[in-house]
Kinemage of the C-alpha trace (Angstrom):
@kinemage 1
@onewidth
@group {chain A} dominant
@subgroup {mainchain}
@vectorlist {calphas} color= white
{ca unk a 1} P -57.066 -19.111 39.910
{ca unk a 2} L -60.738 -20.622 40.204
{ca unk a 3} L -61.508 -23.832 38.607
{ca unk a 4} L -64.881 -21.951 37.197
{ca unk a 5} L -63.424 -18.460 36.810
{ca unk a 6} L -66.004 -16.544 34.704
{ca unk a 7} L -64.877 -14.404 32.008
{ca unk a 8} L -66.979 -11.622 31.579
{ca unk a 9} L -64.590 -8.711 29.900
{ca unk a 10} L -65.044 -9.565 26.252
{ca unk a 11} L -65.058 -6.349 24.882
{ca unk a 12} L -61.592 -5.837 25.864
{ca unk a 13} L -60.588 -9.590 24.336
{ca unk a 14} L -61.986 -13.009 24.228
{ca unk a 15} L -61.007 -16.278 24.479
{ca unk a 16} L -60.068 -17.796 20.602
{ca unk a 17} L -62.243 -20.179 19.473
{ca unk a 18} L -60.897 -23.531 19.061
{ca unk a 19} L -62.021 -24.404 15.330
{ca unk a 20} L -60.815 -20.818 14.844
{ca unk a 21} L -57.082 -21.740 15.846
{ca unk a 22} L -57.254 -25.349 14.464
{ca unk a 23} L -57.566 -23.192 10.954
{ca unk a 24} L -54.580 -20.880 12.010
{ca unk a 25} L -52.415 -23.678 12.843
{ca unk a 26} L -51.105 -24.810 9.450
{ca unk a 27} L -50.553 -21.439 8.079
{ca unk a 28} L -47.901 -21.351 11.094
{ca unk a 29} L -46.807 -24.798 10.647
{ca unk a 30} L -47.278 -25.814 7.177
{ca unk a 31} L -47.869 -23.103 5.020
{ca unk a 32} L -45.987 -20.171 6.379
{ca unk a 33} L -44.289 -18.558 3.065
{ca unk a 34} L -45.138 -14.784 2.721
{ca unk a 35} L -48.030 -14.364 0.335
{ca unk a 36} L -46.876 -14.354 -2.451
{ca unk a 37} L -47.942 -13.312 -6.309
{ca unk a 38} L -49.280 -16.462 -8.329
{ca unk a 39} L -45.476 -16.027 -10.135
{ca unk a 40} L -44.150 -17.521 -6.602
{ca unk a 41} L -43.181 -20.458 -5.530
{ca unk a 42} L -46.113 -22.734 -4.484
{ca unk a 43} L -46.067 -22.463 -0.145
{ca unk a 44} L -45.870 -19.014 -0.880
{ca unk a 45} L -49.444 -18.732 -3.718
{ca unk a 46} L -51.464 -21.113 -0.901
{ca unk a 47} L -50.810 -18.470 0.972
{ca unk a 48} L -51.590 -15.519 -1.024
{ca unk a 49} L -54.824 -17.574 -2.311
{ca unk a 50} L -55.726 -18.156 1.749
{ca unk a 51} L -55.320 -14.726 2.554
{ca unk a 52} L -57.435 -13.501 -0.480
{ca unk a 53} L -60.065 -15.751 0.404
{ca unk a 54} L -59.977 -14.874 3.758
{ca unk a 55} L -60.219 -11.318 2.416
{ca unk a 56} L -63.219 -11.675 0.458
{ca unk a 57} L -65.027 -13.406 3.432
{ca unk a 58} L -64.777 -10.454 5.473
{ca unk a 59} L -65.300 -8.075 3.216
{ca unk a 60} L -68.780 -9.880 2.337
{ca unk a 61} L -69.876 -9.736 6.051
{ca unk a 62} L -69.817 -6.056 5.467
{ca unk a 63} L -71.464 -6.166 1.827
{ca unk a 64} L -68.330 -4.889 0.018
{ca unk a 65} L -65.710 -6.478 -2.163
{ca unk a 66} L -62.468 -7.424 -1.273
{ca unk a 67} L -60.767 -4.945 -3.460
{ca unk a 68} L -62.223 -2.352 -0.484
{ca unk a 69} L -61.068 -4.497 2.049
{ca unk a 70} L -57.494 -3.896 3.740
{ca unk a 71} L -55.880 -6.231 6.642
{ca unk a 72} L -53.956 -4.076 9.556
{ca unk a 73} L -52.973 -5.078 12.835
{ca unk a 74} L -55.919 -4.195 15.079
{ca unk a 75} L -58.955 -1.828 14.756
{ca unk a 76} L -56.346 0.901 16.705
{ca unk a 77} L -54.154 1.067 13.137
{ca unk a 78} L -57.242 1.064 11.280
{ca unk a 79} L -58.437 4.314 12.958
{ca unk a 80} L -55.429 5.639 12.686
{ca unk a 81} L -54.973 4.748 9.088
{ca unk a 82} L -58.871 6.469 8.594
{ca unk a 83} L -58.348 9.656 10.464
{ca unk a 84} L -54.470 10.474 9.222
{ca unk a 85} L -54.331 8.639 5.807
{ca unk a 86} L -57.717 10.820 4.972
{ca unk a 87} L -55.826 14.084 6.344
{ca unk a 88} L -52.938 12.875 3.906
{ca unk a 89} L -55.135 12.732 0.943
{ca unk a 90} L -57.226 15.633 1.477
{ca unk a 91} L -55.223 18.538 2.989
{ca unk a 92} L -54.037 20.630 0.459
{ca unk a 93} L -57.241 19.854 -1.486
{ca unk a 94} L -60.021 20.883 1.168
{ca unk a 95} L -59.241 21.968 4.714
{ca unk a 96} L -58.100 20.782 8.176
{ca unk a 97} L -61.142 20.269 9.758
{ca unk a 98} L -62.401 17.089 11.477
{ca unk a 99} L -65.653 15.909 13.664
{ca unk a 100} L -65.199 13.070 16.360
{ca unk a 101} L -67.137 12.465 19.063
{ca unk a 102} L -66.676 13.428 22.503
{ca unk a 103} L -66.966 9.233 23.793
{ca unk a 104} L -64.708 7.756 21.127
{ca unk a 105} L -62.308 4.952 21.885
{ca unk a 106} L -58.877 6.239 22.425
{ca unk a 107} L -57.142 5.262 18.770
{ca unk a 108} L -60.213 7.838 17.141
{ca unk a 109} L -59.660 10.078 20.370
{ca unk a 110} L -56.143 10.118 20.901
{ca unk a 111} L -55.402 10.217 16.436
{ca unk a 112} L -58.143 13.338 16.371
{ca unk a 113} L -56.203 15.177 19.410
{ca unk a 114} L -52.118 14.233 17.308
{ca unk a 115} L -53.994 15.894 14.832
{ca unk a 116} L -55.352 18.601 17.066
{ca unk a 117} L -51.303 19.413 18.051
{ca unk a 118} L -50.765 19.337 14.273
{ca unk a 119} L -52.990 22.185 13.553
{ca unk a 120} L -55.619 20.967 12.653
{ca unk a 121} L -59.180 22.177 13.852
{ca unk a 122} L -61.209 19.481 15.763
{ca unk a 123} L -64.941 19.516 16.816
{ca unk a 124} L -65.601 17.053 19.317
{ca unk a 125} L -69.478 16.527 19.750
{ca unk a 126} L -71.724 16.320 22.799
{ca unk a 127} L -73.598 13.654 23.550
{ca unk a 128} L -77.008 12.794 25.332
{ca unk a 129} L -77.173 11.254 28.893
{ca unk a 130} L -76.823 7.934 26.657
{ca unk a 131} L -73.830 8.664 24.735
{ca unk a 132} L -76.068 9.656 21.438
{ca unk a 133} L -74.711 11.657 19.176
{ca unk a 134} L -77.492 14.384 17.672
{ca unk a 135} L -77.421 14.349 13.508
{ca unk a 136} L -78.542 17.478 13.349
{ca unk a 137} L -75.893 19.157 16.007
{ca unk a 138} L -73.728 17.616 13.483
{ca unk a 139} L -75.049 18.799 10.381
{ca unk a 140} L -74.726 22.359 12.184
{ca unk a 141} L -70.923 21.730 12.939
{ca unk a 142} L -69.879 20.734 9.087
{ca unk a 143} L -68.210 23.634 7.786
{ca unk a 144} L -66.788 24.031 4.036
{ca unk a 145} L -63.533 23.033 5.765
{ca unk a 146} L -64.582 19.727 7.206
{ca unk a 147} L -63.000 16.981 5.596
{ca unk a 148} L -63.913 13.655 8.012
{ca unk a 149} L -66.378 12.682 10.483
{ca unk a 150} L -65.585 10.262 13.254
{ca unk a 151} L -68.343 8.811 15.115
{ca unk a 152} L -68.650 4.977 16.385
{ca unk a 153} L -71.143 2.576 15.377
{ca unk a 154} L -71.262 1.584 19.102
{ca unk a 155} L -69.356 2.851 21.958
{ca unk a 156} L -66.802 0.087 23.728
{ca unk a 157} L -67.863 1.105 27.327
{ca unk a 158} L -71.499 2.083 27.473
{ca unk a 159} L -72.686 0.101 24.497
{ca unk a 160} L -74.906 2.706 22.725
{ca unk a 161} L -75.539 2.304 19.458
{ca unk a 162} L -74.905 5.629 17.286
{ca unk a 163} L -77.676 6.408 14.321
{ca unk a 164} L -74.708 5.559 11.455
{ca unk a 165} L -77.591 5.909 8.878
{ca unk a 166} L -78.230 9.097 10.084
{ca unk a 167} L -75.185 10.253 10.477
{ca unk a 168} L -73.994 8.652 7.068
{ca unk a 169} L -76.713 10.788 5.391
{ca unk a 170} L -75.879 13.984 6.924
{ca unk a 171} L -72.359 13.263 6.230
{ca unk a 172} L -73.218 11.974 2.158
{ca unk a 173} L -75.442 15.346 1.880
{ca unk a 174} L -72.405 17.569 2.903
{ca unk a 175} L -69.821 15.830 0.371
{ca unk a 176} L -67.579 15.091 3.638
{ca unk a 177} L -66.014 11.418 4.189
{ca unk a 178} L -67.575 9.507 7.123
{ca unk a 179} L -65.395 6.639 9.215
{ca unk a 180} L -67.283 4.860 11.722
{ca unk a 181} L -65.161 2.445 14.500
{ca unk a 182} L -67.204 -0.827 14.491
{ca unk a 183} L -65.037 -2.801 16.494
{ca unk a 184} L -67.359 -3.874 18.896
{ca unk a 185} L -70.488 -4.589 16.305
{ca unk a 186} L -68.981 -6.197 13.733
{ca unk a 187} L -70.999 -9.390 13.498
{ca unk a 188} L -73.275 -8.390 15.891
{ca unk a 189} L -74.622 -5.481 14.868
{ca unk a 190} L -75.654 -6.050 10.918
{ca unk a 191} L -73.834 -2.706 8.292
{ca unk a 192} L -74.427 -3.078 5.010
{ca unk a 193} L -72.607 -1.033 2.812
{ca unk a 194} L -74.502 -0.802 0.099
{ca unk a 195} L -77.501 0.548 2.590
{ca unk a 196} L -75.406 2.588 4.754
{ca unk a 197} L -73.059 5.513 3.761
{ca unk a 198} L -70.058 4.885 5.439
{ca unk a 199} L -66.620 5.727 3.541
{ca unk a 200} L -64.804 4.038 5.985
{ca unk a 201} L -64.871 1.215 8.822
{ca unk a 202} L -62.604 0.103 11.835
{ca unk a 203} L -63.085 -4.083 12.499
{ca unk a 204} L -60.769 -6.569 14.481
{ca unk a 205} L -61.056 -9.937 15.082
{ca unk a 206} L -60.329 -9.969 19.220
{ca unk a 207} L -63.922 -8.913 19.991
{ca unk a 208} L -65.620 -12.243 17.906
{ca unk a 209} L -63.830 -14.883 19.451
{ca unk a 210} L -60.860 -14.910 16.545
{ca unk a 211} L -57.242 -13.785 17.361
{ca unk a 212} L -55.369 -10.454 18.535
{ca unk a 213} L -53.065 -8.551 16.313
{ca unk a 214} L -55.223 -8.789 13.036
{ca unk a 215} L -57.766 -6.165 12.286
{ca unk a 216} L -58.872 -4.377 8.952
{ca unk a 217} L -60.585 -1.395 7.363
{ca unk a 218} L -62.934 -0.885 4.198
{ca unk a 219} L -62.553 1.753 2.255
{ca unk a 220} L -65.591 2.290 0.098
{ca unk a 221} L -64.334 2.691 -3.805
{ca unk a 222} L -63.253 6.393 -4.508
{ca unk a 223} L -62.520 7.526 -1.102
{ca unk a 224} L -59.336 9.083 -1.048
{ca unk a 225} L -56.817 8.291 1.489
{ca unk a 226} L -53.093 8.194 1.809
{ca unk a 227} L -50.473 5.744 2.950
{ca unk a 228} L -49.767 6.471 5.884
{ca unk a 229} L -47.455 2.795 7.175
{ca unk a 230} L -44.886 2.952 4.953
{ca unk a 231} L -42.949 -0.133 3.664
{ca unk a 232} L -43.438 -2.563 0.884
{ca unk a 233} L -46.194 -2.351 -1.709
{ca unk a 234} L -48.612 -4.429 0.111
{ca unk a 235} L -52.623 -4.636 0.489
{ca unk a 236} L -52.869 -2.689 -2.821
{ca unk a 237} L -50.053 -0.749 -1.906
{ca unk a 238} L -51.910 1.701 1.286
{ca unk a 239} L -50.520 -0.508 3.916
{ca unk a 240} L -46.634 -1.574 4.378
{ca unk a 241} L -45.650 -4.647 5.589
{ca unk a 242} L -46.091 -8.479 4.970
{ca unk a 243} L -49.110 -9.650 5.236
{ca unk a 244} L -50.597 -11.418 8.529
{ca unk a 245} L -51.667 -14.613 6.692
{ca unk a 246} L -52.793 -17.165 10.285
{ca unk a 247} L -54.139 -13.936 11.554
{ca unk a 248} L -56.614 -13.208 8.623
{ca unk a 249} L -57.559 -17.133 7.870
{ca unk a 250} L -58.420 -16.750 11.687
{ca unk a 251} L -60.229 -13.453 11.211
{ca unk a 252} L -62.727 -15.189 8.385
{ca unk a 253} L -62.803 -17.976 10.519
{ca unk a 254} L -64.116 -16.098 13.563
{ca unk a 255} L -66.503 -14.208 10.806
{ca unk a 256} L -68.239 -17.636 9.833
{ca unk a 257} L -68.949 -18.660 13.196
{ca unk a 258} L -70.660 -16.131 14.641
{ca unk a 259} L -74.900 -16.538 13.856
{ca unk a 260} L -77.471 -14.887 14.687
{ca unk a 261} L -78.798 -17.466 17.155
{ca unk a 262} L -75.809 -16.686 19.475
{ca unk a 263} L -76.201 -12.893 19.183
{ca unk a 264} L -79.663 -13.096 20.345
{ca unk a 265} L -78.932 -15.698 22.962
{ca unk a 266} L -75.857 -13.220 24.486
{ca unk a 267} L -78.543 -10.398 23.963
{ca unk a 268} L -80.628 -12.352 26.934
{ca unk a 269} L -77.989 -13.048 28.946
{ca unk a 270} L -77.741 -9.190 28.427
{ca unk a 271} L -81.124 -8.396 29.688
{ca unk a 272} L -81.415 -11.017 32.519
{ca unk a 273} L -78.300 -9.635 34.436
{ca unk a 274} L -79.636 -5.885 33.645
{ca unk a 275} L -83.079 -6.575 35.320
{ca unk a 276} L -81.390 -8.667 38.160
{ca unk a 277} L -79.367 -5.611 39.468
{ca unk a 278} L -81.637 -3.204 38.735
{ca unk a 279} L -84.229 -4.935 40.842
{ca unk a 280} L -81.989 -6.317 43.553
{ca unk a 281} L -79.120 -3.890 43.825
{ca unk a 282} L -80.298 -0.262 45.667
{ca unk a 283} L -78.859 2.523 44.070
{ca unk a 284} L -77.719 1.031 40.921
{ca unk a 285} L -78.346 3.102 37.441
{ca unk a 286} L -77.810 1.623 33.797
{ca unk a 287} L -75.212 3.555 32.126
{ca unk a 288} L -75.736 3.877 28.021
{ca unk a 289} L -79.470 3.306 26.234
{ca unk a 290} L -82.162 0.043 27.799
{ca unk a 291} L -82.518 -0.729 24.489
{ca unk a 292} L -79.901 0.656 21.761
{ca unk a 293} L -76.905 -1.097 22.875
{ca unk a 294} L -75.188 -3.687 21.887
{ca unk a 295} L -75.994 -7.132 23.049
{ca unk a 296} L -73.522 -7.986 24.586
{ca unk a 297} L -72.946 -4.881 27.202
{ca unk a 298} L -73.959 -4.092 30.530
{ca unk a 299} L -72.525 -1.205 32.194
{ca unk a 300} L -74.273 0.081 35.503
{ca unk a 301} L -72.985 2.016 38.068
{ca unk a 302} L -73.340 1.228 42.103
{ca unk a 303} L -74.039 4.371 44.281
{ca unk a 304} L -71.536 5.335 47.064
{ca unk a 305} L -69.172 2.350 45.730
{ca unk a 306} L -65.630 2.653 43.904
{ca unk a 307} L -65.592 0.627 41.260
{ca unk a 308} L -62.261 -0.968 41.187
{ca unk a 309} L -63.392 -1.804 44.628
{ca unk a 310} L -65.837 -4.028 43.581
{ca unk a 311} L -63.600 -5.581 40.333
{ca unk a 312} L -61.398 -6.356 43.093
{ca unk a 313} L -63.543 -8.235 45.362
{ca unk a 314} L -65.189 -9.952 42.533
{ca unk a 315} L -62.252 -11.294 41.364
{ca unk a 316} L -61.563 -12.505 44.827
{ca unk a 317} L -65.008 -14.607 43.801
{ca unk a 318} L -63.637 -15.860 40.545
{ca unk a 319} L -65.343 -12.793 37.936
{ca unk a 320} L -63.477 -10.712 35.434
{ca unk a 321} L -65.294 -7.520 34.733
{ca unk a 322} L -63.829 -4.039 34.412
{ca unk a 323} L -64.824 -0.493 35.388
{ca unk a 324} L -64.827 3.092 34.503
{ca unk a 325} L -62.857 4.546 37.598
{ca unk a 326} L -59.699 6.707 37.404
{ca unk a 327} L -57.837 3.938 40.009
{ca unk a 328} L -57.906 1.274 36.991
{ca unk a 329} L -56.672 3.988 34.181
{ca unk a 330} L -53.028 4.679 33.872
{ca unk a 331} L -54.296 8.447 33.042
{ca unk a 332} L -56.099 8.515 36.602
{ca unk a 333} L -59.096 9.886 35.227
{ca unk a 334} L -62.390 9.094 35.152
{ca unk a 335} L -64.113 7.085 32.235
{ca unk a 336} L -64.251 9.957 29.937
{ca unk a 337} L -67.323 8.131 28.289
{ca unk a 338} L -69.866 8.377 31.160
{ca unk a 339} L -68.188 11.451 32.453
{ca unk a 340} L -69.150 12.969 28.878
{ca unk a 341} L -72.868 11.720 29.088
{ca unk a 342} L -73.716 12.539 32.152
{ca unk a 343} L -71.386 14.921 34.202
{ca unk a 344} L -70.867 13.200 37.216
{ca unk a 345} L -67.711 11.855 38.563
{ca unk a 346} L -69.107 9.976 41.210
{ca unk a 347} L -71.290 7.863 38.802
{ca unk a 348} L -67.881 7.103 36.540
{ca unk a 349} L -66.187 6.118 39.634
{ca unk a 350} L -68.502 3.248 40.154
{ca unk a 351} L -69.188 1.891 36.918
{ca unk a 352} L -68.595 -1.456 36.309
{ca unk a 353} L -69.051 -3.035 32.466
{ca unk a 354} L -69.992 -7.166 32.057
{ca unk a 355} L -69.240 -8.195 28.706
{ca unk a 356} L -70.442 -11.193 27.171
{ca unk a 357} L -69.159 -13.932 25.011
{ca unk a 358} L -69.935 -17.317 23.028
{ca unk a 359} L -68.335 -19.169 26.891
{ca unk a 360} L -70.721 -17.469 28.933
{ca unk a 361} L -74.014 -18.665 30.082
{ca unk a 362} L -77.185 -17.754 31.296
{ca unk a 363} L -75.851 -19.153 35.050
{ca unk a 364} L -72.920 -16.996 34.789
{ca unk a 365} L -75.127 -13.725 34.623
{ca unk a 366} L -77.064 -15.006 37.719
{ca unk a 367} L -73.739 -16.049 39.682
{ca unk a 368} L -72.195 -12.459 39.280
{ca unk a 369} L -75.413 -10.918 40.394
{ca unk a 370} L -75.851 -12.935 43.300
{ca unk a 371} L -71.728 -11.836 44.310
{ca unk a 372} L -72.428 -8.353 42.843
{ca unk a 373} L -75.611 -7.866 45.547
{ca unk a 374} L -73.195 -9.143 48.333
{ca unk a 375} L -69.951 -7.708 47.078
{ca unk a 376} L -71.769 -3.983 47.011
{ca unk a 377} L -73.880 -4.511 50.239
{ca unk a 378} L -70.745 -5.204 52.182
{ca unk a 379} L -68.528 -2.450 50.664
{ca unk a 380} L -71.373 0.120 51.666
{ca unk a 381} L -71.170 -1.054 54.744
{ca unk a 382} L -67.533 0.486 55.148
{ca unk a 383} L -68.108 3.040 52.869
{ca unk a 384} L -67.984 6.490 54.410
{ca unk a 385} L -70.707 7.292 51.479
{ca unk a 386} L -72.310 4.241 51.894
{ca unk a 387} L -72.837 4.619 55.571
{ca unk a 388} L -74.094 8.131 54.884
C-alpha cells in the first residue's frame, strides 16, 4: 500500500469520521444495554433516549418528525422494506402494478424484478442520454393498477439528479405512493418534505462519512406499508429486531457534520477534475448531466480503453476509483446504467466513476488526472482499438 493512497470511491463507502466514532464508542463500551422503554433499567433508557435523539436528528435533516423516521440496516433494507412492505399493504386493496426506473441501484432493481417473478406487473422507464427520467412518460405509464413509483433522487453511478418534485407531483396527482432512493444525496442534495411529495425515502449513513450497517427510511404519516422483517415489536413495530443504538448515534453524528461549505468545496473538486480530462484526455465523454449531478461524481468514459484496465493501473499509482465494465461485475455485464442511457457497450466498458469525500483535496483531483492522461495514453498504445 502507498503512504498517500488516494481514496476516491466514496459512493461505494467512506472512511468514518473520527468525531463520528469517538461518539459511537461508549454506546459499545459503556452504554451498550438494548434500548429500552423508560420502565427499564437505567444503561438500558440512556440508550433508548440516545437512539431517539439520534432519531429525531435525522429525521429533521429531512424536515419530518421522528415518529416517520425508521432505523434499518442500510439503504438496501430500506428499499426493500419501500417496494415489498408497500406491496404488503396495498395488494388486495389496489393492484400489482409498480414503476421503477430502468438505472436504479440494484436493492430498487433487483426488489422490483422478486416482485416481477411474483406476479406482479413492472414498468421500468427509459431514460435520456443522461439518465433523466421524463414526468410526463411517467404520468402516461400510471394505470388505475399502479400502486408505487420507484425513481432515485440521484443515480449512484452517473450522478444525475432525477426531477423528484416533478415526479412527486405527477405521482401526488395520480393518488399513487412515490419512494425515492436518496442514498447518495442525503446531505448533499437538500429534500424537504414538507416541499416535496415523497411518501417514502431510502438514506444510509456509509455515503456521509458515518458508519456501515445503519441506514433508515421515512415514511410520510398515512402511507400504508406492511412489516415486512419480522421479529420483535420494534421501531413502532414495522421493523423486527433490536435496535442498532452506536450505529444511529453515529448516523446523527455524520448528519451534523456535514455543511454546506464542504458540499460546495467537493462540488469544485468535482468540476476541476471534469474540465481537466475533458481538455487533456482525447476521446473522453462525461457520462450523466454537466450540471445536474451530484457534487460529488465524476463518471467519464475513455475511448478504445477497458475500464478495469485503467482501475488497475491506477491502483498500481496509489488511486481507488471504480468502473462500469462487465470484468469488475460478478454478473459480467455491462453497467446497466450507462448501457440504459446511451446504448453503447463500448462506452460502459470504459467508464470509470471518481467519487469524492470530506479526505480528498483539490491536489488529489489534479494527481489522478495527471496518472489518468498517462495511464490511458499508454494503454492505447497496446490497445488493438487504440492503435486503430
Amino acid at each position: 500500500m502507498f503512504d498517500n493512497y488516494i481514496y476516491m470511491d466514496n459512493s461505494s463507502m467512506t472512511r468514518i469520521d473520527d468525531a463520528v466514532f469517538e461518539e459511537m464508542k461508549k454506546y459499545f463500551l459503556e452504554k451498550y444495554a438494548v434500548a429500552t422503554s423508560d420502565f427499564g433499567y437505567s444503561m438500558g433508557v440512556e440508550a433508548r433516549e440516545a437512539l431517539e435523539t439520534s432519531r429525531e436528528i435525522i429525521a429533521g435533516a429531512l424536515g419530518a418528525s421522528k415518529e416517520e423516521f425508521i432505523f434499518t440496516s442500510g439503504s438496501a433494507e430500506s428499499s426493500n422494506m419501500a417496494l415489498k412492505g408497500v406491496v404488503l399493504a396495498l395488494r388486495d386493496k389496489k393492484g400489482n402494478h409498480i414503476i421503477v426506473s430502468k438505472i436504479e441501484d440494484f436493492p430498487v432493481l433487483n426488489s422490483a424484478k422478486s416482485l416481477e417473478k411474483q406476479g406482479f406487473k413492472i414498468s421500468y422507464l427509459d431514460v435520456d442520454e443522461y439518465g433523466r427520467v421524463d414526468p410526463d412518460v411517467l404520468r402516461g405509464t400510471i394505470t388505475d393498477e399502479t400502486i408505487l413509483v420507484s425513481i432515485q433522487h440521484a443515480n449512484q453511478e452517473i450522478g444525475t439528479l432525477q426531477d423528484i418534485e416533478a415526479i412527486g407531483k405527477v405521482c401526488h396527482e395520480k393518488g399513487v405512493i412515490f419512494h425515492t432512493d436518496a442514498t447518495h444525496t442525503f446531505t448533499k442534495i437538500p429534500i424537504d418534505v414538507n416541499k416535496v411529495h415523497v411518501d417514502l425515502i431510502s438514506v444510509a449513513a456509509y455515503t456521509l462519512h458515518g458508519p456501515n450497517g445503519i441506514g433508515g427510511i421515512y415514511i410520510r404519516k398515512g402511507t400504508r406499508i406492511g412489516k415486512w422483517l419480522d421479529g420483535g415489536f420494534q421501531e413502532f413495530n414495522k421493523r423486527g429486531g433490536v435496535e442498532n443504538v452506536p450505529g444511529a448515534v453515529g448516523f446523527a453524528k455524520a448528519v451534523e457534520l456535514v455543511t454546506d461549505k464542504e458540499n460546495k468545496r467537493i462540488k469544485k473538486i468535482r468540476n476541476h477534475l471534469i474540465d481537466r480530462i475533458l481538455d487533456e484526455v482525447p476521446q473522453s465523454v462525461l457520462n450523466g448531466h454537466r450540471t445536474q449531478r451530484i457534487p460529488q461524481n465524476v463518471n467519464i468514459t475513455f475511448q478504445y480503453v477497458e475500464g478495469e484496465s485503467i482501475t488497475l493501473h491506477l491502483d498500481m499509482r496509489g488511486f481507488a476509483v471504480s468502473t462500469g465494465s462487465s470484468c469488475f461485475s460478478r454478473t459480467l455485464e455491462a453497467s446497466h446504467v450507462i448501457m440504459a442511457a446511451s446504448g453503447d457497450s463500448e462506452r460502459a466498458h470504459g467508464s470509470i466513476r471518481f467519487t469524492f469525500g470530506r479526505y480528498n483535496t483539490m491536489e488529489d483531483a489534479d494527481a489522478v488526472a495527471d496518472a489518468i492522461a498517462a495511464v490511458v495514453e499508454n494503454l492505447r498504445k497496446i490497445s488493438p482499438l487504440g492503435k486503430k
